[in-house]
N, C-alpha and C positions, 0 to 999 in steps of 0.2 A: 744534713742541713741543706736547704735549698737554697739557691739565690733568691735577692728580694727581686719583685719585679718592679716595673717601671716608673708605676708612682709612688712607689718608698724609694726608689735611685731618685727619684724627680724631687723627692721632698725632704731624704738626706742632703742631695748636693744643693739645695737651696739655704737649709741652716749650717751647713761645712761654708758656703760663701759668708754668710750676714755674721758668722763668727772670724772669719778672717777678712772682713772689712772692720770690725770691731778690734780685732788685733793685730793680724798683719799690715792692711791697709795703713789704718792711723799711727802704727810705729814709724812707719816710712814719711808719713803725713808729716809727723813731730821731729825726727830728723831733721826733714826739707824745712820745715818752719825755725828749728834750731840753729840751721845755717842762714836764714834769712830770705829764704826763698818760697818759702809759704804762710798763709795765715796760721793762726791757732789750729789744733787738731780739734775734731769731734764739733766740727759746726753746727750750730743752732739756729742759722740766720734761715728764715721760714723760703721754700721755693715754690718757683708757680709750676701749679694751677692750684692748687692745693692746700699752700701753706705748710705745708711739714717741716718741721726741720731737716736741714740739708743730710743730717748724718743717717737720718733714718729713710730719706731717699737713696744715698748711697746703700745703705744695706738691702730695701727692697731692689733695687735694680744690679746690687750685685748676686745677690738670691736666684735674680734671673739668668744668670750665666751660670750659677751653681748649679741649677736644678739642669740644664743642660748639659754642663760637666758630668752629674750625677747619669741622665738619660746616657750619656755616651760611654761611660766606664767602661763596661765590657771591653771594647773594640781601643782604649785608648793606649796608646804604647805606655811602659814604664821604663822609668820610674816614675810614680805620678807627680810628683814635684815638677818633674821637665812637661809634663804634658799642660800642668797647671801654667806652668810662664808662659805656655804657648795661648793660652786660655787670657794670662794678664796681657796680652802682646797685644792679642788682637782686640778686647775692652779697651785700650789705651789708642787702638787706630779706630775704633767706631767714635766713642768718643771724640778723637783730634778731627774724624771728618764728619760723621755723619752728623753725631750731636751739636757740634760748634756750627751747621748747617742749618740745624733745625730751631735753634736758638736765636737765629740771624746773625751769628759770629763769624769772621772770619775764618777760612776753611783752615784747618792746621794751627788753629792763632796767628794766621798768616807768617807761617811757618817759623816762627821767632823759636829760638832754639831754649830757653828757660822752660817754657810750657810744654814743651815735648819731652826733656830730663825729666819732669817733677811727672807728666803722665805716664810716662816708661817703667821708671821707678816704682811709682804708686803703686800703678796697676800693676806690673810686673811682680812686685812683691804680693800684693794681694794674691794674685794668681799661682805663685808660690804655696803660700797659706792654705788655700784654696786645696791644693793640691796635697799637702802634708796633713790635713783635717779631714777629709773624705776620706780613708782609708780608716780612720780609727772610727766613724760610723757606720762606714760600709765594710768591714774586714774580710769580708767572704771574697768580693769581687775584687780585693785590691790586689791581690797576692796572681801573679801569673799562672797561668794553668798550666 
C-alpha cells in the first residue's frame, strides 16, 4: 500500500479540520458559553463579505489549516495530538493578531485576558481534534516509520 500523495493529505486534513471544528471546536465553544464566557455554540449570525453563517466560515477557514496539517503529516513529530495543539496554538495567535488586524479590531483584543482563555482553548482544543481525526483518515502516514 502506498502513501497517499499530496492532494488526498491536502484534502483528508481539510475534512479531519471542518470535523473537529464541528466537534471538537464547538464542545469547547459550549463549555466557555456554559460558564458564561461565550455566546451560544454553532453560530448562524451571517459574516462579511459573504454572508455565511459564522459556523460555516469557521469550518471553511479551519479546513485551511487542515489541509496544511494534512500537506505536513509526513514530517510532523508525534504524537499527533501534540502536533495538533501546536497547529490550535498558532490559529489562536493568527487570529488574536493578524485577524483582529484585519477586522480593524484591536491587536490581541487589546490584550484583555477573557479573549485570549476562550481563543487558546477553542483553538487549542480544536487542534487537538484536528490532530486525533487525521490519523483515522490518513492511517498509513499516522503510525511512525
Amino acid at each position: 500500500m502506498t502513501s497517499p500523495g499530496w492532494p488526498a493529505r491536502a484534502a483528508l486534513g481539510f475534512i479531519a479540520a471542518v470535523l473537529s471544528t464541528l466537534i471538537f471546536h464547538q464542545a469547547m465553544w459550549a463549555v466557555l458559553h456554559t460558564l458564561g464566557m461565550m455566546p451560544p455554540p454553532f453560530p448562524m449570525a451571517p459574516t462579511t463579505p459573504l454572508g455565511v453563517p459564522k459556523i460555516i466560515s469557521l469550518c471553511f477557514w479551519g479546513g485551511l489549516y487542515g489541509a496544511v496539517f494534512g500537506l505536513a503529516l509526513p514530517s510532523l513529530p508525534r504524537p499527533l495530538w501534540l502536533s495538533g495543539l501546536g497547529l490550535g496554538i498558532i490559529a489562536a495567535l493568527v487570529g488574536l493578531f493578524v485577524v483582529t488586524a484585519i477586522k480593524g479590531l484591536p491587536i490581541g483584543f487589546g490584550f484583555a485576558l477573557i479573549p485570549w482563555i476562550d481563543s487558546l482553548l477553542i483553538n487549542g482544543f480544536w487542534g487537538i481534534g484536528v490532530g486525533l481525526i487525521t490519523p483515522f483518515l490518513i492511517p498509513r502516514l499516522a503510525r511512525p516509520a
